[in-house]
C-alpha positions as CSV (number, residue, x, y, z in Angstrom):
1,X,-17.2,-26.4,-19.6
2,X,-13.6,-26.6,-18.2
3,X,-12.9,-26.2,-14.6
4,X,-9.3,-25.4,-15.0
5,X,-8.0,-21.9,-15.2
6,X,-4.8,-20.6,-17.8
7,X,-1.5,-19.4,-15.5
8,X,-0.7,-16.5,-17.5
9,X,0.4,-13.5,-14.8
10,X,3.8,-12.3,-14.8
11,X,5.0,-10.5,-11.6
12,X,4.8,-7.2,-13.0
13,X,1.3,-8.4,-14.5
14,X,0.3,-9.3,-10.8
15,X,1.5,-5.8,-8.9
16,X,-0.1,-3.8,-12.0
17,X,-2.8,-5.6,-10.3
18,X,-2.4,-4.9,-6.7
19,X,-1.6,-1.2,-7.2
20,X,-4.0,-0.8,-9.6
21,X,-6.5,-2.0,-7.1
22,X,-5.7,0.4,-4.5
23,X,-5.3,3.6,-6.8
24,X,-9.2,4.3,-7.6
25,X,-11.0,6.9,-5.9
26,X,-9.2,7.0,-2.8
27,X,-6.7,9.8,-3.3
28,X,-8.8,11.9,-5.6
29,X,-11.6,12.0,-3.2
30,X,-10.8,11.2,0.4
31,X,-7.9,13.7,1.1
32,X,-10.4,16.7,1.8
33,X,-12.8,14.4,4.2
34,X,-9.4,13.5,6.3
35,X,-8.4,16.9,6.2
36,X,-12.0,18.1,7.2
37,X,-11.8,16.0,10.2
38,X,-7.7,16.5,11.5
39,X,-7.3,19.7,10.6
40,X,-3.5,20.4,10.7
41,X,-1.3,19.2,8.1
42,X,1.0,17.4,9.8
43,X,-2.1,15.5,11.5
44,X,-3.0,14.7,7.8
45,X,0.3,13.2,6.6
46,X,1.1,11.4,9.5
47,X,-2.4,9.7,9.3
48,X,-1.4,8.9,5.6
49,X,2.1,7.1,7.0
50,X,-0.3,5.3,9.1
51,X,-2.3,4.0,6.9
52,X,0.6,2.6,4.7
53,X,2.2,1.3,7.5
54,X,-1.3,-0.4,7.9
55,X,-1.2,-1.7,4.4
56,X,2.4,-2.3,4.9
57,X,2.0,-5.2,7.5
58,X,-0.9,-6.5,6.6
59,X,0.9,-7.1,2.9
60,X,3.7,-8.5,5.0
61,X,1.3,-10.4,7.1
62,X,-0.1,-12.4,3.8
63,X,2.7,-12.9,2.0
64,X,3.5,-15.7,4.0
65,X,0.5,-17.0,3.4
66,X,0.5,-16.1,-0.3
67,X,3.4,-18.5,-0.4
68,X,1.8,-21.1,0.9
69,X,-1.0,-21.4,-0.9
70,X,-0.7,-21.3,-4.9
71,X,-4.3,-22.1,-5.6
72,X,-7.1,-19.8,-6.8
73,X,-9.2,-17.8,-4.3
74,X,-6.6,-16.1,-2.4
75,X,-7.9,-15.0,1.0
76,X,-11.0,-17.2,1.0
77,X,-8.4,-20.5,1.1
78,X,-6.4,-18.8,4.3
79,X,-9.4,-19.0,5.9
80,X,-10.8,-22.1,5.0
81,X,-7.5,-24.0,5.8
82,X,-7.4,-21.9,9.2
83,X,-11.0,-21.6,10.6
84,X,-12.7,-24.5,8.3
85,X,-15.4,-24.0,5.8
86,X,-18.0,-21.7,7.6
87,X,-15.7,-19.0,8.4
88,X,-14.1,-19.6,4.3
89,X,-18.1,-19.4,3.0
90,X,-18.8,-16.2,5.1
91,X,-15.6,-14.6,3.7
92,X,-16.6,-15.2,0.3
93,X,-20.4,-14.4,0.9
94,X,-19.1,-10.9,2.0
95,X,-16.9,-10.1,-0.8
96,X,-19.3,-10.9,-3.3
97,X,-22.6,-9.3,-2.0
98,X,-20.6,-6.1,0.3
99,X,-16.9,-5.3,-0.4
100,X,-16.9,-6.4,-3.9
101,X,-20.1,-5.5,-5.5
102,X,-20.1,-2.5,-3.3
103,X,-16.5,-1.0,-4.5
104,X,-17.4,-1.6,-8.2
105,X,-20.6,0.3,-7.7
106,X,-18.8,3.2,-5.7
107,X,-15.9,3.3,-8.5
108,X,-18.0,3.5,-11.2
109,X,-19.9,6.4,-9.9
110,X,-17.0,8.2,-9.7
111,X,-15.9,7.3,-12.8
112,X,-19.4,8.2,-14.4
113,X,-19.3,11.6,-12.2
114,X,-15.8,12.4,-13.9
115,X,-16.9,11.7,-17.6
116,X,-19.9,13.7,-17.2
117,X,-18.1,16.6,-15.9
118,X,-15.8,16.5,-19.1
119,X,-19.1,16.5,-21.1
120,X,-20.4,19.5,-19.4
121,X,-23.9,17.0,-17.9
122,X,-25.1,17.8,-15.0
123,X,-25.7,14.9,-12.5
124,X,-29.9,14.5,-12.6
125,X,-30.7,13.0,-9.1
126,X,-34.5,11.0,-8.4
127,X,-35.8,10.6,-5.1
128,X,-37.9,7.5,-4.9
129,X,-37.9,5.9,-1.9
130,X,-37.6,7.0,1.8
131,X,-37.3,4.7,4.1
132,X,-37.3,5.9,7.8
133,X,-34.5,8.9,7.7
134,X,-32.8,8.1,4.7
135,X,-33.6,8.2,1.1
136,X,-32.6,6.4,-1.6
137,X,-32.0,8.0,-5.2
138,X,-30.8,7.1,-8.2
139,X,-28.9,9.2,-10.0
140,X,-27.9,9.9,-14.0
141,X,-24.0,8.9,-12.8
142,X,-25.7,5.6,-11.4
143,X,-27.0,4.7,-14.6
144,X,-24.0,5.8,-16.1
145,X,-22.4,3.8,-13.4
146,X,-24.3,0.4,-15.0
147,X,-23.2,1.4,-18.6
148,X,-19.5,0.9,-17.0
149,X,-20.0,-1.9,-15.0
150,X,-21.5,-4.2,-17.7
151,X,-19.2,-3.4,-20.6
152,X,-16.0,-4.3,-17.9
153,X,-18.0,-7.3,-17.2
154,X,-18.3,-8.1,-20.7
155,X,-14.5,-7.2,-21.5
156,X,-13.7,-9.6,-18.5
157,X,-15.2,-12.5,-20.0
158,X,-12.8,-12.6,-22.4
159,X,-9.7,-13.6,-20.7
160,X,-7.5,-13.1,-18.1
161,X,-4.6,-11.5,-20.4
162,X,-7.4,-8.5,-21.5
163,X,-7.9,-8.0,-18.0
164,X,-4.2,-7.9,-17.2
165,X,-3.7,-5.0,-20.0
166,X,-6.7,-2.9,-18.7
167,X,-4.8,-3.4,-15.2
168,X,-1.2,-2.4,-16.9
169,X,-3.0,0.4,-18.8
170,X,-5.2,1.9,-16.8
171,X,-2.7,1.7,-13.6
172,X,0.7,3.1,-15.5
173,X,-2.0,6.1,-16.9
174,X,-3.4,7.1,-13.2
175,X,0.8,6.8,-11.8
176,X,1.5,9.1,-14.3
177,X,-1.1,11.3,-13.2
178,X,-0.3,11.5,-9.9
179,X,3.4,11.9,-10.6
180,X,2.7,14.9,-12.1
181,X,0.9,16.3,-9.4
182,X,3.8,15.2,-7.1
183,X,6.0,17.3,-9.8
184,X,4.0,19.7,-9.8
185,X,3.5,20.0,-5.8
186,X,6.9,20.0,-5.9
187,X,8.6,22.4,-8.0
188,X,5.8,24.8,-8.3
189,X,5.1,25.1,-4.4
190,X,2.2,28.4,-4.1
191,X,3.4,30.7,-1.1
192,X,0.1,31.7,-0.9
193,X,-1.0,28.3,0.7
194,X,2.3,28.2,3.2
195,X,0.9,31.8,4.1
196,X,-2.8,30.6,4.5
197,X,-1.9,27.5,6.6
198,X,0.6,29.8,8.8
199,X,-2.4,32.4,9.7
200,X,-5.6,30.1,9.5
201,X,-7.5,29.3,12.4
202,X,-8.3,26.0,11.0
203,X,-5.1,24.9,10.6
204,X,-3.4,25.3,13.6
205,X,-6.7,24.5,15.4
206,X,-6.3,20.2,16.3
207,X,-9.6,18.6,16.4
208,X,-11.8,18.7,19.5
209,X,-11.6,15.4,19.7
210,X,-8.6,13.5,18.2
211,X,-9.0,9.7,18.9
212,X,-12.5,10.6,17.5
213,X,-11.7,12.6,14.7
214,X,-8.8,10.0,14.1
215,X,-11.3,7.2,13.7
216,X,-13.2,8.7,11.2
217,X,-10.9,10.1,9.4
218,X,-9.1,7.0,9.1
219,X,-12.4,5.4,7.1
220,X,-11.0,7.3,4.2
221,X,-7.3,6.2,4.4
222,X,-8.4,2.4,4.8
223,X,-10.8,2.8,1.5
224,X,-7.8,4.6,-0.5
225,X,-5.3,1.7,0.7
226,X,-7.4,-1.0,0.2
227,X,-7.1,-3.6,-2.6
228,X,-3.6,-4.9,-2.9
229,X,-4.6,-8.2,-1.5
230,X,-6.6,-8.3,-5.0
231,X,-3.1,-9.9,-5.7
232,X,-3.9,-13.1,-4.0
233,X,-6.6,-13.8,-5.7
234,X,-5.0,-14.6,-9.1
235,X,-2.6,-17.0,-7.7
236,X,-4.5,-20.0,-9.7
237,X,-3.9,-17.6,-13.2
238,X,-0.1,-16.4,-11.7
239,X,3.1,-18.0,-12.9
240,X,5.6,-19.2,-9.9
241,X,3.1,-18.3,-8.1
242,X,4.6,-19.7,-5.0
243,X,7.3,-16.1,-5.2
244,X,5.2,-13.8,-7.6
245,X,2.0,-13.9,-5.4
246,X,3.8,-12.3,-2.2
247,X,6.3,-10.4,-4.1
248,X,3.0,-8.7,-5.8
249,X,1.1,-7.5,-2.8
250,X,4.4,-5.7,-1.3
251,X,5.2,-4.0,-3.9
252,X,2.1,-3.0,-4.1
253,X,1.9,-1.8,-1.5
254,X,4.8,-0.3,-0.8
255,X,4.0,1.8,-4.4
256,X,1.2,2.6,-3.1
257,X,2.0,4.1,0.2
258,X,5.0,6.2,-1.6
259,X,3.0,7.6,-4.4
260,X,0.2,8.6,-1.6
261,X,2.4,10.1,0.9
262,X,4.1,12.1,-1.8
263,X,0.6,13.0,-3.3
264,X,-0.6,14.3,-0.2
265,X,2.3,16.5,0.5
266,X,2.0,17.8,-3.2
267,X,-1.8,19.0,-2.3
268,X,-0.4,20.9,0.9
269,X,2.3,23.0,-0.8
270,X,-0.8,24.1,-3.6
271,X,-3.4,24.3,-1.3
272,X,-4.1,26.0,2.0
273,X,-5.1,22.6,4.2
274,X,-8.8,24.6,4.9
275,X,-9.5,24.5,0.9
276,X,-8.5,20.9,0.7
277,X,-11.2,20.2,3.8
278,X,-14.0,21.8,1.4
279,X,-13.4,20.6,-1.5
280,X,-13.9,16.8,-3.2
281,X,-11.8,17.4,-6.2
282,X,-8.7,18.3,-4.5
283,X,-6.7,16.8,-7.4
284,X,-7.9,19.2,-10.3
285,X,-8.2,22.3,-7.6
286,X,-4.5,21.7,-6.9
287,X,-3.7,21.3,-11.2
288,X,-5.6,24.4,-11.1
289,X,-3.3,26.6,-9.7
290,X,-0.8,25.4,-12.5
291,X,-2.9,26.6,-15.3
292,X,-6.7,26.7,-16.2
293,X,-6.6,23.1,-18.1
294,X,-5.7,21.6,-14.8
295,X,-8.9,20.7,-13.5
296,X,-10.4,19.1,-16.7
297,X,-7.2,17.1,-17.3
298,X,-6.9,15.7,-13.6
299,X,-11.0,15.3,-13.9
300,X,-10.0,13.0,-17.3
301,X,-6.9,10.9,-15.2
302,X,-9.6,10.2,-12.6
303,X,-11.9,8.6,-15.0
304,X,-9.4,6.5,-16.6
305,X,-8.3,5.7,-12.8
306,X,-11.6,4.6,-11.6
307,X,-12.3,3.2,-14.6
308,X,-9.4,0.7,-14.3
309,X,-9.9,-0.2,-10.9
310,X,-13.4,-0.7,-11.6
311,X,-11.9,-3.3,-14.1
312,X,-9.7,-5.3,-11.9
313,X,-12.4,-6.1,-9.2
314,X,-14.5,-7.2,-11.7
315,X,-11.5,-9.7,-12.7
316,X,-10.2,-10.8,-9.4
317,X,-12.6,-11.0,-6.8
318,X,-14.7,-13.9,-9.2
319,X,-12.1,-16.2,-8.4
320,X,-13.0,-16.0,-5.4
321,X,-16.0,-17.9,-5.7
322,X,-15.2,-20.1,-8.3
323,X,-12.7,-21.8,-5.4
324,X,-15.5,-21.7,-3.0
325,X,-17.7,-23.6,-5.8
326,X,-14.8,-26.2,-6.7
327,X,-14.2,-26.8,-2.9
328,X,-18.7,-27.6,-3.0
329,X,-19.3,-24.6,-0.3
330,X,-21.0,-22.8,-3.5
331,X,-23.4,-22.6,-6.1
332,X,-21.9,-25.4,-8.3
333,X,-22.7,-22.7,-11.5
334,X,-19.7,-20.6,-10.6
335,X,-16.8,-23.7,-11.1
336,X,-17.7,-23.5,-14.7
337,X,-14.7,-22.1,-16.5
338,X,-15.8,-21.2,-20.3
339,X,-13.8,-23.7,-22.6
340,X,-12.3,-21.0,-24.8
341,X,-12.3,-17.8,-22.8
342,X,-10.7,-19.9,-19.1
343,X,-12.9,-17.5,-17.1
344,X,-15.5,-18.0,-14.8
345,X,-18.5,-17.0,-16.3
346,X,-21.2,-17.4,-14.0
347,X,-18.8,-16.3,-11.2
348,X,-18.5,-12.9,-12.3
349,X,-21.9,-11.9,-14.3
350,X,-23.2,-12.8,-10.4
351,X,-21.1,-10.3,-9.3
352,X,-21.3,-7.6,-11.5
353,X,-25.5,-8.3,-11.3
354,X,-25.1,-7.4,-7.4
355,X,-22.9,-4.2,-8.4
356,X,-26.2,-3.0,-10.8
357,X,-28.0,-3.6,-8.2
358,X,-26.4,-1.6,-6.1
359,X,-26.1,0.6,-8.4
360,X,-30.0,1.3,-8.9
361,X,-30.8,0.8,-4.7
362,X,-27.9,1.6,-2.5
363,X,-27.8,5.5,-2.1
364,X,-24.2,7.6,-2.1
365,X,-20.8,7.1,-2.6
366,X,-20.1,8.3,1.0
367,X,-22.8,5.4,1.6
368,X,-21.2,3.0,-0.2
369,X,-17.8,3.6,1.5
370,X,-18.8,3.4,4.8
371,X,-20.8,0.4,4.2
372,X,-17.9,-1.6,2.5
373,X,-15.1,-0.8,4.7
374,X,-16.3,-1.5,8.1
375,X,-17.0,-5.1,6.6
376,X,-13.6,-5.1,4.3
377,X,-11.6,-4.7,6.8
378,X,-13.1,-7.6,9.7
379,X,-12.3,-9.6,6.7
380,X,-8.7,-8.6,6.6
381,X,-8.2,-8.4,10.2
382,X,-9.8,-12.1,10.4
383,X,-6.6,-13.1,7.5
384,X,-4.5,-11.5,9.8
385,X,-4.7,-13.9,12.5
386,X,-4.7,-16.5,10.5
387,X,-1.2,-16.5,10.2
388,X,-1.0,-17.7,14.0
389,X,-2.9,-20.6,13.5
390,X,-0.4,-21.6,10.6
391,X,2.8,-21.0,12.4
392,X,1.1,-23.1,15.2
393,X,0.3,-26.1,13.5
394,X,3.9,-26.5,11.7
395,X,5.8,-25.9,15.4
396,X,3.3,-28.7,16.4
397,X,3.8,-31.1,13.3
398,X,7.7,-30.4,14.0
399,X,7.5,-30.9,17.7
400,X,5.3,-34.6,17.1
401,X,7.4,-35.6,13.9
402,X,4.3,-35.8,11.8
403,X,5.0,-36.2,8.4
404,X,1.8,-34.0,7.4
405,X,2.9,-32.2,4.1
406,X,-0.2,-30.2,3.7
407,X,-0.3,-26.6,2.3
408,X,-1.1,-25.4,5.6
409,X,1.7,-27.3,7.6
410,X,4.5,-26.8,5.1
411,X,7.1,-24.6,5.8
412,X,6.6,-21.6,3.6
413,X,9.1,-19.8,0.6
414,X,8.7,-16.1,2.6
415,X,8.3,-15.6,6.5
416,X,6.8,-12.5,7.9
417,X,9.6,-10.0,9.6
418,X,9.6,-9.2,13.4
419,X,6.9,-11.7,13.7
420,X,4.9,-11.7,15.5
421,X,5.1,-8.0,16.1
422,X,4.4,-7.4,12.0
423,X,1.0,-9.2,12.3
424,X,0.3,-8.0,16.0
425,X,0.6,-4.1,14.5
426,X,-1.6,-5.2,11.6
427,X,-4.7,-7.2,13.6
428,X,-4.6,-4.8,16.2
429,X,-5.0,-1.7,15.0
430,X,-7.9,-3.3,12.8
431,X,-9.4,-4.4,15.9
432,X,-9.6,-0.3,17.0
433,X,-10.8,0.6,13.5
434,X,-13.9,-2.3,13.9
435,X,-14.8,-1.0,17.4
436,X,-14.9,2.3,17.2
437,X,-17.0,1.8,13.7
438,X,-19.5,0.2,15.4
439,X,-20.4,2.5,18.4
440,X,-19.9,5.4,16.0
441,X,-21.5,4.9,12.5
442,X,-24.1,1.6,13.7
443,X,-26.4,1.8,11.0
444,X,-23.6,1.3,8.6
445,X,-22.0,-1.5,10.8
446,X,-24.9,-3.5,11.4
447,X,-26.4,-3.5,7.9
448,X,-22.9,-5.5,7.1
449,X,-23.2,-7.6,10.0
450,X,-26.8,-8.5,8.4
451,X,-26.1,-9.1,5.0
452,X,-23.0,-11.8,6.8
453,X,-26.1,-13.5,9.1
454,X,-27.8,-14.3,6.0
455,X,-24.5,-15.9,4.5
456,X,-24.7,-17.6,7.7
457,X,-28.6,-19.0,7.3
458,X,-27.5,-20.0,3.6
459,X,-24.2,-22.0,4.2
460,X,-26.1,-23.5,7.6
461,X,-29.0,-25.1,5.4
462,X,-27.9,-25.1,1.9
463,X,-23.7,-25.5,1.8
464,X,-23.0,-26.9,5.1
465,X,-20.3,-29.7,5.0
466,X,-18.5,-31.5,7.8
467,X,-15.6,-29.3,9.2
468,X,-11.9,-30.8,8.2
């Protein structure tokens, strides 16, 4: 087999790819937990704003770095070249067998939950294991849920330019979607729901505790915003990738952060804000008060929205691990590029065999979610920093005169605005999100921080080569 991948990714290719890896479940299913937990609605859109000015500068934040680097593997290389191999292995070793895996599994759930409600099947659930307090299940949308995951795996094999349609596809179908529930939201505002939020109790009651209920609240807004570093990892399949990579993750997420604010709004002026807190189809409750084929054609946009999504993790984050397997820090298996296809194989049946797994072990959705963001987002707060550690070493090669013209010493094509404010914002309020994760949901927290001391034990005994 070749080792080589095809460059093939146009820029509107590549931010299909980044928005359509943030739009999934997020904003179908998150906007009643947030508003369960803050209560009054201008609580819930500001904490919206703040999590897309989260997204904001951290895509900021990396698209210096996406500059820089050209190569396959995206984040993984920023670390690598920053922090040397062990910190590069742990960040792949995390993707693959937490945020990853995990977020495929979650996503097709939903998705298999959204195609059985069209088909009027109710969602058998098994009990058959119980392990201290919690039990494990496995549901009929789980198995469902595998269906999904391997024929996206399958379709993946093919090539790069089928995944990049299911990415165009799938994405412009769930931006049409929710533009017409901004449209709708907008021009066919219910009084009832101004009139409801103006008397209720529950809306104009703030949270007991706000820098609690802030905190977890915010769980939900990181899941729904996360992804558009997905972008980063097809730099070695991106053309120009030098300008396409960073331009791709800001428009993403700048999309992104537009189409959810707006969204959220939308849901407000059909809703009263104490209906949105109990329900977790917010999307086709608020189509419902258009007209009765709301909620089954909202319930249909969410399928084909998870669906994609499910589809461009299954494509990106394998190249991840075919960089760490070129650079030797990996099973040597997952470098092999098939010589007709120019995908790696081995790198993403691995992946999508964790995902089933998952699938058939790993209890709820809310499980699922809790599980991958606390570690998702140490990875992304880690990349953060990083981009102190570059500007560092090229003031030091410029001070000395050293003639170094390495990737990670070479002035790059974009530079970060209001730096170092723009990364400060971003690491920082990542650092909160971590801490307050681990004192309040520790179960969650340390089962991560397990799965990443394995990594550890396996790169120490098995990968371990001497640092640059």
């Amino acid at each position: 087999m070749s080792t080589e991948l095809r460059r093939s990714l146009t820029l509107y290719g590549l931010t299909m790819v980044a928005v359509g890896s943030t739009i999934g479940s997020g904003i179908f299913r998150t906007p009643g937990q947030i508003a369960q937990h803050m209560h009054l609605p201008e609580y819930v859109i500001a904490l919206w704003v703040l999590g897309g000015v989260i997204a904001l500068t951290g895509a900021l934040t990396y698209a210096e770095m996406g500059s820089m680097f050209p190569g396959a593997g995206g984040l993984y290389v920023y670390l690598r070249e920053a922090y040397g191999n062990t910190v590069g292995f742990l960040y792949g070793w995390f993707i693959l067998f937490v945020s990853t895996a995990g977020s495929i599994a979650a996503l097709s759930v939903v998705c298999a939950e959204h195609l059985m409600y069209l088909g009027g099947i109710e969602n058998t659930v098994w009990r058959w294991l119980l392990w201290g307090d919690h039990i494990y299940t496995l549901t009929l949308a789980g198995i469902w849920g595998v269906g999904i995951t391997v024929f996206l795996t399958v379709i993946n094999l093919f090539g790069v330019k089928i995944g990049e349609w299911i990415a165009n596809l799938f994405t412009g179908a769930k931006l049409l979607g929710l533009a017409m529930i901004i449209l709708v939201g907008w021009w066919f505002v219910q009084p009832g729901a101004a009139a409801a939020n103006a008397s209720s109790v529950f809306a104009n009651t703030p949270p007991l505790s706000l820098p609690s209920a802030f905190a977890a609240a915010l769980v939900g807004a990181l899941w729904s915003y996360g992804g558009w570093h997905h972008a980063s990892f097809m730099a070695g399949e991106t053309q120009n990738p030098h300008r396409t990579v960073p331009r791709a993750m800001l428009f993403g997420a700048a999309i992104v952060t537009v189409v959810y604010v707006l969204a959220n709004i939308a849901y407000i002026r059909l809703l009263p804000i104490e209906q949105i807190a109990n329900s977790k189809t917010v999307a086709a409750d608020a189509m419902n008060t258009l007209a009765p084929w709301g909620g089954p054609l909202m319930a249909f946009l969410i399928a084909l929205s998870t669906f994609g999504t499910t589809g461009i993790y299954c494509m990106t984050s394998p190249r991840i691990y075919y960089a760490m397997a070129k650079d030797g820090i990996f099973f040597k298996q997952l470098a092999e590029v098939h010589p007709r296809w120019r995908t790696p194989v081995n790198a993403i049946l691995i992946q999508s065999a964790w995902s089933v797994f998952l699938l058939l072990f790993w209890g709820t959705f809310e499980d699922l979610i809790e599980y991958v963001t606390f570690i998702d987002w140490i990875g992304l707060m880690l990349v953060g920093t990083t981009i102190f550690v570059f500007r560092h070493r090229r003031e030091k090669a410029r001070k000395a005169g050293n003639p170094d013209t390495s990737e990670a010493t070479t002035a790059p094509t974009y530079r970060t605005p209001l730096y170092p404010v723009t990364p400060l914002i971003f690491v920082s309020i990542c650092l909160w999100f971590i801490g307050f994760t681990l004192f309040d949901n520790p179960v969650k927290a340390w089962a991560g921080i397990f799965v990443v001391v394995i990594g550890w034990v396996v790169y120490r005994f098995v990968f371990k080569k001497p640092e640059a």
